[in-house]
N, C-alpha and C positions, 0 to 999 in steps of 0.2 A: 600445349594444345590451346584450346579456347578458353576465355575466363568467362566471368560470370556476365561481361557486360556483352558478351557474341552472345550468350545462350537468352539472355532475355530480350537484347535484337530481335532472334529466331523465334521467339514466343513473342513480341509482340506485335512484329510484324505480320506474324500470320495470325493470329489472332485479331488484329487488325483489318487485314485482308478480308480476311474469313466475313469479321461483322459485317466491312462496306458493301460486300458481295449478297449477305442476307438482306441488309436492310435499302439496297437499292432493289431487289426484287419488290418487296415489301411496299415499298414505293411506287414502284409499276403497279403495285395490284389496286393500292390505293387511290391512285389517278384513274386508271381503267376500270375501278369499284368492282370487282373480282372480291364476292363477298367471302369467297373460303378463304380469303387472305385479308382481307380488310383489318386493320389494325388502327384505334383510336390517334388524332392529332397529337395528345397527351405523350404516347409509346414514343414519337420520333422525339418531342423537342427532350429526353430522356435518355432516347438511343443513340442517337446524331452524337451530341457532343464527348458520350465515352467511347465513340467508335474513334473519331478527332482525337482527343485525347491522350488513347490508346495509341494512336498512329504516330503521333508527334513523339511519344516520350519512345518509343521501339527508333525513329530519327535518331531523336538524344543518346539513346544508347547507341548507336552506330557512328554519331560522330563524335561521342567520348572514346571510343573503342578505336579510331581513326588517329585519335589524337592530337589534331588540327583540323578546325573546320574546312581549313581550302582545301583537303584531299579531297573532299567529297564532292566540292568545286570544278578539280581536277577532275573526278570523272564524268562528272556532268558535260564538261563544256568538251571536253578530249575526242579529236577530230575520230579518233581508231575507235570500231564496234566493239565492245565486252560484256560479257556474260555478267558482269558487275555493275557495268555502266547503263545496262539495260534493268536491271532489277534496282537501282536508285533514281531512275529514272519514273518507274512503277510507283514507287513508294512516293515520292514526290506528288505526282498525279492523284493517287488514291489520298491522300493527305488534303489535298488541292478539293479535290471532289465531296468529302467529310468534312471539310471546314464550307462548301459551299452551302449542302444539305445540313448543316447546324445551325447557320445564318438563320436560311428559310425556315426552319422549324423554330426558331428561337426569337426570331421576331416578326410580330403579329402582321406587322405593315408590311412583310415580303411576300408574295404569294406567286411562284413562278409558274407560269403557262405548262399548259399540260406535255407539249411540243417539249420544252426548256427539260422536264423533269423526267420523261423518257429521255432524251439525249443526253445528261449528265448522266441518269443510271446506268444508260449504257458505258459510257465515257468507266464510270467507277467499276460496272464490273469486267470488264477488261483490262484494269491497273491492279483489282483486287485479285486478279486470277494470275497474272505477272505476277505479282508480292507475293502472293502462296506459293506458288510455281518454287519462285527464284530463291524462297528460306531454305527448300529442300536441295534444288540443284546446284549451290551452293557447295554446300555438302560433298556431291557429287563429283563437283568437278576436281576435287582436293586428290592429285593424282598418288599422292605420296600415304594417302588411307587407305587401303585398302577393304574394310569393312564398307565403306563409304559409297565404293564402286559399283555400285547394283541402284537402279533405277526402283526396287523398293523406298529407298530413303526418300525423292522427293513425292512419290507417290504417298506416302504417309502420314509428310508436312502439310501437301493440301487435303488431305482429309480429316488431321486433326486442328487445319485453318477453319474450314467449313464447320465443325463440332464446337469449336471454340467461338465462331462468327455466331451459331445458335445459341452458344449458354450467353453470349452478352445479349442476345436480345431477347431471355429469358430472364436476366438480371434487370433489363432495363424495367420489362413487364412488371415486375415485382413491382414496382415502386409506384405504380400506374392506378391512379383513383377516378375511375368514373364507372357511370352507369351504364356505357357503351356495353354490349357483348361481345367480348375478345376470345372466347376462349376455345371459341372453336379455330381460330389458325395459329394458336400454342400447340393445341392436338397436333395438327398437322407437321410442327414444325419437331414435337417431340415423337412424331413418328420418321420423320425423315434423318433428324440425330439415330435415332434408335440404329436405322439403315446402315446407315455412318458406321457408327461404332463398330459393330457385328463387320463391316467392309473391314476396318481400321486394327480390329485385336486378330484378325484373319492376316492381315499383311506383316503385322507386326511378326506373328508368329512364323511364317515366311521368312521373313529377315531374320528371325533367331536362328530358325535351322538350316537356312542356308550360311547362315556365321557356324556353325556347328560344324556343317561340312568341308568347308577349307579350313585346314593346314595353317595358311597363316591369320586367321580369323577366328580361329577357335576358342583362343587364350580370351577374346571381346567376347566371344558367347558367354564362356563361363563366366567371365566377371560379372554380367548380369543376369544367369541363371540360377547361379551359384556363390556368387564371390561379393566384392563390395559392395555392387550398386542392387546387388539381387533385393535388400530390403526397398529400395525406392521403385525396382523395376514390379516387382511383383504386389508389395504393399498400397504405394502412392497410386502406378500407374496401373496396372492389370486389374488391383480392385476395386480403389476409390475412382480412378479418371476412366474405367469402362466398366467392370460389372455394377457397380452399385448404381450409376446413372440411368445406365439402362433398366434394373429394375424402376427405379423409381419413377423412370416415363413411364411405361408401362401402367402403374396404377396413380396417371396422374387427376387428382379428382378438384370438384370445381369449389368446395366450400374452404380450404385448406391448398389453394393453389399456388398462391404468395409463397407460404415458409417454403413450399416442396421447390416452387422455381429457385428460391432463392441457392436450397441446398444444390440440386442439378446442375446451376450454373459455377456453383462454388465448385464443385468436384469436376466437373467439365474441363476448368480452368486450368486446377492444379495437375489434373492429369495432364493437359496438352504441356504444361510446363516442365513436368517430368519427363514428358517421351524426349523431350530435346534432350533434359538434361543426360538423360539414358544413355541415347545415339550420342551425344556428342563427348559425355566421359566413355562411354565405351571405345570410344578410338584413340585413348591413351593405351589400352589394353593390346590396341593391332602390332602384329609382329616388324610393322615396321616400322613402330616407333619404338620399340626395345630393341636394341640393337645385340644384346646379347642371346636373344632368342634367335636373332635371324639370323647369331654367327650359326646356334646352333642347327640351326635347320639347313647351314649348306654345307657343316662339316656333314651331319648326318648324310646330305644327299652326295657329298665327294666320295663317303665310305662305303655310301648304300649303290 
């Protein structure tokens, strides 16, 4: 199946996504001075470049994972439409848009017209919502998994693109020293996570028992309800990457808001890095990557 360098692709791509999608809104609101969102100078030249970052090394994994640079070349330039060639397409763009918006925050002498930074926002989140989109249908399209095959899986990935886009621009806050008042659109932003999550352990849970209820999906359910991955599915992902975050937005307070963002965004992270790893070791478990299970399930069905 997948090695480690697909799974942290899929995690840092949406995760990537996720941030450029946050912190171009963030942007919007700061040009149009939309005070429930307004967010200090200081937050972007912070936020921009581990959004960047983040985007470039989820890149590097995909074309160590490729194993030649020019395949990725190949799909770029390849006259034929794909479902592949369109989500590195995405990624490039959102890459493109995060190194633009890190320049600008990063050097004092750039300051682009209000016109210029709606129009890249826009520009990034329509590449960040392709890159979240495509870590999931990705997934999806892999006809030979059948746990895979349910439009759960990329509805998932962008909503744990989106929660992982908020813990980085919770991380970034952390780090952020001035006398500005910010802390009213953290609220905001750790109430709309909160949304999220409650959306995201609701699907997830869907997708379990709907692997419960097929036949040849069942054997993935247990592996992570019950079997290998149940310590990382229930431990990592169910209570550090969604209950424990969402309590602690909940009583997120202003005098002690640093360590709390720090931890929210630490746990945000690992969880969105677990649910891959989840979904994507649970589809060594589908029956029809064991071949000796799917003998048995057609002897059973020639006898039954």
């Amino acid at each position: 199946m997948f090695n480690v360098l697909t799974t942290s692709y899929l995690f840092l791509g949406g995760t990537g996504a996720g941030a450029l999608a946050v912190l171009c809104v963030l942007e919007c609101a700061r040009v149009l001075r939309w005070r429930a969102l307004a967010m200090p100078e200081e937050f972007f030249a912070r936020a921009w470049p581990v959004c960047a970052v983040t985007l470039a090394t989820g890149m590097l994994c995909l074309l160590a994972d490729l194993g030649r640079p020019d395949r990725l070349l190949g799909l770029l330039s390849s006259p034929t439409p794909s479902a592949m060639a369109a989500g590195s397409f995405a990624l490039v763009a959102a890459l493109a848009c995060a190194a633009a918006f890190s320049l600008g925050a990063l050097l004092d002498t750039v300051r682009l017209p209000r016109a210029a930074v709606l129009a890249l926002a826009a520009a990034g989140a329509l590449s960040a919502a392709v890159t979240a989109t495509y870590t999931g249908a990705l997934l999806q399209s892999l006809a030979s998994v059948l746990l895979w095959r349910t439009s759960l899986v990329p509805v998932l990935f962008v909503l744990s693109s989106a929660s992982c886009g908020i813990a980085t621009a919770f991380l970034a806050a952390s780090f952020v020293e001035t006398r500005h008042p910010y802390r009213g659109p953290l609220v905001w932003l750790a109430r709309i996570d909160g949304g999220i999550v409650v959306v995201e352990a609701g699907c997830l849970s869907a997708f379990v028992l709907l692997a419960f209820a097929g036949e040849e999906t069942a054997a993935a359910a247990r592996a992570l309800a019950f079997g290998e991955l149940a310590p990382v599915f229930w431990g990592v992902l169910a209570v550090c990457g969604l209950a424990v975050p969402l309590v602690l937005e909940r009583f997120l307070t202003h005098g002690n808001s640093r360590t709390q963002l720090l931890w929210i965004a630490a746990l945000l992270l690992v969880g969105g890095f677990a649910l891959r790893w989840c979904i994507v070791g649970a589809g060594a478990y589908d029956v029809t990557q064991m071949p000796e299970a799917l003998y048995g399930l057609s002897t059973f069905g020639l006898t039954g």
